[in-house]
C-alpha positions, -999 to +999 in steps of 0.1 A: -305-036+210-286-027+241-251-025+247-253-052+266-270-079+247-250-102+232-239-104+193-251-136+178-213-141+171-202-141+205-231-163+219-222-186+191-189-187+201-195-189+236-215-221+228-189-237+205-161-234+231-183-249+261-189-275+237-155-283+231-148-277+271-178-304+277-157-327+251-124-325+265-142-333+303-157-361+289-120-378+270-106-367+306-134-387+325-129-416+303-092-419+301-092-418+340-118-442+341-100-464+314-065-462+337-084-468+369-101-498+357-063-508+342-049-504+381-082-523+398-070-554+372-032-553+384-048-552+417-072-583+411-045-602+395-024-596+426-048-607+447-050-640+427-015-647+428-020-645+468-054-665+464-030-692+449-004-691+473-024-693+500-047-728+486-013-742+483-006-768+506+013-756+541+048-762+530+080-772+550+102-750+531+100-720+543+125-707+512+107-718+484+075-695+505+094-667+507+107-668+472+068-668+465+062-638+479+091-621+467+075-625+433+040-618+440+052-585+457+076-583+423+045-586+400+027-552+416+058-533+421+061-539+383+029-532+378+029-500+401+059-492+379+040-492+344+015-469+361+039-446+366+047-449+403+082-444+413+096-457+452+115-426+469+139-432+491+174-452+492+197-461+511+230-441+513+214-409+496+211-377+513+175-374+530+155-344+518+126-332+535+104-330+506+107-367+501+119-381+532+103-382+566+132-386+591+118-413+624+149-418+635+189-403+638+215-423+646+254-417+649+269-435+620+308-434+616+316-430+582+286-415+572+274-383+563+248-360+579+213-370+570+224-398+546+197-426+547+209-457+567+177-478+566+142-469+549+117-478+574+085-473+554+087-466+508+079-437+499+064-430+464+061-402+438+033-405+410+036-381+379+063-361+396+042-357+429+048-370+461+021-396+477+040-408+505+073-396+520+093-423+528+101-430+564+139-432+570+166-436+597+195-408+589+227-405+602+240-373+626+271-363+635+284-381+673+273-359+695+236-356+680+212-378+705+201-406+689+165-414+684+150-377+679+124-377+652+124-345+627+111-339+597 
């Protein structure tokens, strides 16, 4: 036997542990499938609530409409929630560039520099990383000109 043939041992063990590899893909493969199926639900059941709203007869009160909305969009932030994604960005906190994707300075008395005055678009984190900066308006110092985009 060569040097370079290999020992039943090792081939055997070689085997067992791209065995247990092959096992470990699979549980991985199902659990994502498992929570991907869980999100596609939320989804559907979001889409229902809108399905519902909109078979409802055009109403005059354009408050109780609103107040309809604001709980269908509620229902998948809650759900987006339980998935584990987080919204990034608020107002008044300093913007960082990791998170935050400054559209817009403004002068803002009172303020300080690169503090969040209005979130244009939500940004969103999902098990610690970032999907989506969130787009912000910051405030500058006075003599900064207003409307520069940087990031």
């Amino acid at each position: 036997m060569s040097t370079q043939d290999p020992s039943p041992e090792t081939t055997a063990t070689t085997a067992r542990l791209a065995y247990e590899n092959s096992l470990a893909l699979a549980a991985q493969d199902a659990a994502h499938r498992a929570l991907s199926e869980q999100l596609l639900l939320v989804l559907a059941d979001t889409l229902d609530s809108f399905d519902r709203l909109l078979a409802e007869e055009a109403t005059a009160d354009p408050a109780s409409y609103r107040r309809s909305l604001e709980l269908i969009a509620r229902q998948l932030e809650t759900a987006m929630t339980g998935q584990g994604v987080e919204p990034v960005g608020r107002v008044g906190e300093r913007a960082e560039p990791a998170t935050h994707h400054v559209a817009e300075v403004r002068t803002a008395p009172g303020a300080a520099d690169d503090e969040v005055l209005e979130i244009l678009q939500r940004g969103y984190r999902y098990r610690g990383q970032v999907l989506r900066a969130a787009r912000v308006i910051v405030a500058v110092p006075g003599d900064t000109e207003q409307g520069t985009e940087r990031s």
